[in-house]
C-alpha positions as CSV (number, residue, x, y, z in Angstrom):
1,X,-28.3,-16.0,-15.4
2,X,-25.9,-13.1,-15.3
3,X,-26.1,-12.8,-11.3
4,X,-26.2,-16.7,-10.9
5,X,-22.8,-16.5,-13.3
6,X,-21.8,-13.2,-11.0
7,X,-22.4,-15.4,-7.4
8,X,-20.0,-18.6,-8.7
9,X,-17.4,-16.2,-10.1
10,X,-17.3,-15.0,-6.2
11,X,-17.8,-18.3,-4.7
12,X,-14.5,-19.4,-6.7
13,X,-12.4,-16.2,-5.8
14,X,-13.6,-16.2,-2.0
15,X,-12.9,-20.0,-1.3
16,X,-9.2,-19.9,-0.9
17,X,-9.8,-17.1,1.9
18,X,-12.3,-19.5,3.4
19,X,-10.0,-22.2,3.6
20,X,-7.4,-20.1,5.0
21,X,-10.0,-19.0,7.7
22,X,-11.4,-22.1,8.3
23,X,-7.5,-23.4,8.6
24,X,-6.7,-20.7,11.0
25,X,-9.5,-21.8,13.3
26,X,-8.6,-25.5,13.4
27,X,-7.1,-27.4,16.5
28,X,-3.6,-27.7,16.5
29,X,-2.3,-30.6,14.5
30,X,-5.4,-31.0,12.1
31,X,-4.0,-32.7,8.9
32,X,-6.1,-30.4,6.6
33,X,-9.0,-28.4,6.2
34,X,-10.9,-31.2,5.1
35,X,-10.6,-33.0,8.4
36,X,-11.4,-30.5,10.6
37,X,-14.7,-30.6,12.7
38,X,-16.9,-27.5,12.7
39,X,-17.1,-28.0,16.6
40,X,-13.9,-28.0,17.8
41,X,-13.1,-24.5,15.8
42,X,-11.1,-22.5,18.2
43,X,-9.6,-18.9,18.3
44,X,-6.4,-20.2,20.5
45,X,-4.2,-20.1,17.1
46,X,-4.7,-16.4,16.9
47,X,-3.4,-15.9,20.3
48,X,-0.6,-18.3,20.4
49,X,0.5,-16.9,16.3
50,X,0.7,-13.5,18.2
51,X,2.9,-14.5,20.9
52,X,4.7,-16.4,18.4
53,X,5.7,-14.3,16.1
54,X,6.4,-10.7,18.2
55,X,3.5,-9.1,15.7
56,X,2.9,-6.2,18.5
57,X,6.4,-4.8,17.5
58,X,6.2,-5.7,14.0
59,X,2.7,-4.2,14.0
60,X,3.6,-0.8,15.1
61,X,7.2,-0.5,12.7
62,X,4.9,-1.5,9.7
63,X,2.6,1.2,10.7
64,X,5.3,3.7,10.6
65,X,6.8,2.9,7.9
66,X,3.5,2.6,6.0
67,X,2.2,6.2,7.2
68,X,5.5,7.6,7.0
69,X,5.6,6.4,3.2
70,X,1.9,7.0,2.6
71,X,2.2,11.3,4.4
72,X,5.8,12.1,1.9
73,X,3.9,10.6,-1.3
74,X,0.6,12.2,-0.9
75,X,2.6,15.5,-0.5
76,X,5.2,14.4,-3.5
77,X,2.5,13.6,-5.4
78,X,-0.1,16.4,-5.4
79,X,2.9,19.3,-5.9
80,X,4.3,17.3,-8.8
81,X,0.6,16.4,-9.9
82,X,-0.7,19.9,-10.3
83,X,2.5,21.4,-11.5
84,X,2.4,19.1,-14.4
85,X,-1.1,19.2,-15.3
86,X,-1.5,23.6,-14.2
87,X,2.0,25.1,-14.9
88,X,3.6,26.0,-18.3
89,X,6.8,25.3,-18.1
90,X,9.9,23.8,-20.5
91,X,10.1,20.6,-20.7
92,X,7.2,19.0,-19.2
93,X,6.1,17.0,-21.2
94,X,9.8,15.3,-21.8
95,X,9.5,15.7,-17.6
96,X,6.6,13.4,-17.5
97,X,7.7,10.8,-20.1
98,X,10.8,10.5,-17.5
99,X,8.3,9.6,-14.4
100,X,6.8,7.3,-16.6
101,X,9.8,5.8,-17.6
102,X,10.5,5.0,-14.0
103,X,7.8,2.8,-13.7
104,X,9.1,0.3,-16.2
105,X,12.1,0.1,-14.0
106,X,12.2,-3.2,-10.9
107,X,12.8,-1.8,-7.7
108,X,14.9,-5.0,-7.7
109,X,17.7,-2.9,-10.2
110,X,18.4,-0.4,-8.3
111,X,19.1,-1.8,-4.9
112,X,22.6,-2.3,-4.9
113,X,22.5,1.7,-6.0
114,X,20.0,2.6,-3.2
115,X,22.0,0.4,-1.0
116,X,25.1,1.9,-1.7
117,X,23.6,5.6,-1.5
118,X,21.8,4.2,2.3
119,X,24.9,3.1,3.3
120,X,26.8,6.3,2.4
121,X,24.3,8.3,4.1
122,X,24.6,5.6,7.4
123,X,21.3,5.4,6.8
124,X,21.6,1.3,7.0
125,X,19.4,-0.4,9.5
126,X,17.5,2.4,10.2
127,X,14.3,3.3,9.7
128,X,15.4,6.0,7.0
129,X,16.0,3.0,4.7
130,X,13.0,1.7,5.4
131,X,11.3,5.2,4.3
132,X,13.4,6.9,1.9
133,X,13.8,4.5,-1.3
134,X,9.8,5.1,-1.6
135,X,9.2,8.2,-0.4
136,X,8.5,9.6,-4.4
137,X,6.8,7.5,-6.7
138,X,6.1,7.9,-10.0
139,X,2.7,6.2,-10.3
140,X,1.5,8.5,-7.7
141,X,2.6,12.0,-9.4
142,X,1.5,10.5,-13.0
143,X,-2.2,9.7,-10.8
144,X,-2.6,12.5,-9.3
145,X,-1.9,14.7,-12.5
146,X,-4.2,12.7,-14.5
147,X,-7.0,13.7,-11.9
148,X,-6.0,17.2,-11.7
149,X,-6.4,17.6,-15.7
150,X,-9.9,16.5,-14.8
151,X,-11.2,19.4,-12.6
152,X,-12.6,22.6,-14.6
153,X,-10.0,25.3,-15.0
154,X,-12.2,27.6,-14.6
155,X,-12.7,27.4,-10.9
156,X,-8.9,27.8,-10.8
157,X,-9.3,31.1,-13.1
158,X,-12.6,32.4,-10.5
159,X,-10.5,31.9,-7.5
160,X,-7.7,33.9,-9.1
161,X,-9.9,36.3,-10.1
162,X,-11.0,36.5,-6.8
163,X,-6.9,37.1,-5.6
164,X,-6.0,33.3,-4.6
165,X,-2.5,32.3,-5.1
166,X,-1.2,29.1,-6.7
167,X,-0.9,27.5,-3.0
168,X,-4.3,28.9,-2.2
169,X,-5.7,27.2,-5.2
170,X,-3.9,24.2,-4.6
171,X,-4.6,24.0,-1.1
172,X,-8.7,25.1,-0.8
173,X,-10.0,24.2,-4.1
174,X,-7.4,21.6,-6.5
175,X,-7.0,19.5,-3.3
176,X,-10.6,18.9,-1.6
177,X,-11.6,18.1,-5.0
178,X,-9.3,15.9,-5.6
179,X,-10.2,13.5,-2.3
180,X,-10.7,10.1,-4.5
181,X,-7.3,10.5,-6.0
182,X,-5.6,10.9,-3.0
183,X,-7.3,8.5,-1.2
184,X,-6.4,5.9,-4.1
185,X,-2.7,6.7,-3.6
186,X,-3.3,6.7,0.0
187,X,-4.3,3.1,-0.4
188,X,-2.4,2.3,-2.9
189,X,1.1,3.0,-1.3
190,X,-0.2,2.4,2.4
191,X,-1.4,-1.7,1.1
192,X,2.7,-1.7,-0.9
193,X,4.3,-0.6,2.5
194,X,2.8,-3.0,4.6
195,X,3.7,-6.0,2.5
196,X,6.7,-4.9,1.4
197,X,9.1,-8.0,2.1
198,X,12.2,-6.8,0.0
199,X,13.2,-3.3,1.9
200,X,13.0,-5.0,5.5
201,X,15.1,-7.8,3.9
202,X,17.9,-5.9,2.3
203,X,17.9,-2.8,4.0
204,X,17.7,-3.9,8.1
205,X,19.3,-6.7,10.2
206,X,18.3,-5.1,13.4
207,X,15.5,-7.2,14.6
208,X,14.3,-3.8,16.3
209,X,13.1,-2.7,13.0
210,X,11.4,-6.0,12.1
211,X,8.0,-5.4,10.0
212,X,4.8,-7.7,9.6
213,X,5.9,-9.1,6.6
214,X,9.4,-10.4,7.8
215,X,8.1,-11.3,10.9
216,X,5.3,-13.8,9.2
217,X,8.1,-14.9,6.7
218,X,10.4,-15.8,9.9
219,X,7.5,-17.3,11.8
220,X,6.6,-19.7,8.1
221,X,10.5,-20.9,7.9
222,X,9.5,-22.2,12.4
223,X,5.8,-23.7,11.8
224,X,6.1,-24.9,8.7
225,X,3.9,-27.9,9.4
226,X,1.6,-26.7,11.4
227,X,-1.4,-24.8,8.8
228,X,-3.4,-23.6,11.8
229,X,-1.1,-21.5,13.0
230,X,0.3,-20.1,9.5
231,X,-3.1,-19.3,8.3
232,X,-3.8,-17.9,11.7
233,X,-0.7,-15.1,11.3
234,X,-1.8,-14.6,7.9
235,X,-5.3,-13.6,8.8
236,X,-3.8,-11.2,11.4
237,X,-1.1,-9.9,8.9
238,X,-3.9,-9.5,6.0
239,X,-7.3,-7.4,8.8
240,X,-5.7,-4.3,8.7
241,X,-5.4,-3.4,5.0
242,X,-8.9,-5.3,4.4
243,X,-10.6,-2.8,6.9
244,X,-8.8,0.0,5.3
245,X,-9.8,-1.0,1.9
246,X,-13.6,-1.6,2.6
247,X,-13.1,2.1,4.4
248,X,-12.0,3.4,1.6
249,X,-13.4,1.4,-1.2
250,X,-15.8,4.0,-2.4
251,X,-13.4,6.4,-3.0
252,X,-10.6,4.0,-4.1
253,X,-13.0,3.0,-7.3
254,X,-14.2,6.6,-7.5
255,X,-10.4,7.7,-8.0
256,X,-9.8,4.9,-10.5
257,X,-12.5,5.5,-12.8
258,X,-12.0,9.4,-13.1
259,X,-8.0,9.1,-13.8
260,X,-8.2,8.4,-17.8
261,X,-5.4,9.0,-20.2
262,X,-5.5,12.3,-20.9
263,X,-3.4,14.8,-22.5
């Protein structure tokens, strides 16, 4: 009964991304999904959605942007991490309340402020803009802290024992053991950057620095009526971060579950 109840539960969440897959592979001009005819399934949408919509360029700032975001929080994150859950210092705690706090706050809020600073810096329409405003982000650093607190001190205390330094420790033991974590922000901030609409949108006019998801929000607003070719760039939009996830799924849950709230 349980796995019957366990089978519709993913028969319900799966259908929408069949019809959008079934959609994508439909002639062109196909009313609906329910009209189309299993033979005459084609992959010619993909094709003409790339071609269409300039993805290749899109493709590769997305990637950029995402790594580029991904490489500065994993490094943010796993100094700020183990300092607050390791180091004794004056006002941590208040420290950490404050990087909490910031994740009550919209990004929305403070764009005119980050816009301002951007332009300032002549950092508009560049890919700085694209990069900088989420370089640091809290969720990571509170994440990575709360999986630090969960390694044994004492194989910190044996290494220093044995002459390691904090970066040593950090770097050869606190780190490696700490692989779900990062991987979790890796995802985490990698699957944010890529379908991150609002940054492109406010930040860039240069159609140079156009990412996958204004590029498929353009491409909607010029094939509006015709589903096949939507669903089609949405597929292509959504494969990459669906093969990184079931790469990194493992890990990903691994990360999650081990991260309580700890003090």
């Amino acid at each position: 009964m349980r796995l019957l109840i366990l089978i519709l539960g993913a028969g319900i969440l799966l259908s929408p991304i069949a019809i959008i897959l079934i959609t994508s592979l439909a002639p062109e001009g196909t009313p609906s999904y329910l009209d189309i005819n299993i033979d005459s399934l084609t992959l010619d949408n993909y094709w003409e959605a790339w071609q269409q919509a300039n993805f290749l360029l899109a493709f590769g700032n997305s990637a950029l942007v995402a790594l580029t975001v991904t490489g500065f929080q994993l490094i943010t994150a796993s100094l700020a991490g183990y300092a607050l859950a390791r180091l004794k210092f004056r006002g941590r705690r208040m420290l950490l309340l404050v990087i909490l706090a910031t994740l009550v706050i919209p990004f929305q809020l403070l764009v005119i402020p980050i816009f301002l600073v951007l332009k300032w810096g002549n950092l508009i329409n560049t890919y700085g803009a694209l990069i900088l405003p989420t370089a640091v982000n809290g969720f990571s650093i509170f994440l990575m802290r709360q999986y630090f607190t969960t390694i044994p001190i004492q194989l910190e205390e044996a290494a220093a024992l044995d002459g390691a330094n904090r970066w040593q420790i950090l770097k050869e033991i606190m780190l490696p053991l700490a692989r779900p974590a990062l991987v979790t922000v890796f995802l985490f901030t990698f699957i944010g950057e890529w379908n991150d609409l609002f940054k492109p949108l406010v930040f860039t006019t240069r159609p140079e620095l156009q990412t996958v998801q204004l590029a498929l929000a353009e491409f909607q607003e010029q094939f509006t009526s015709d589903w096949s070719l939507l669903m089609a760039a949405v597929i292509i939009v959504t494969i990459p971060i669906v093969i990184l996830f079931l790469v990194g799924q493992r890990q990903f849950v691994q990360g999650i579950s081990s991260t309580g709230i700890k003090e």
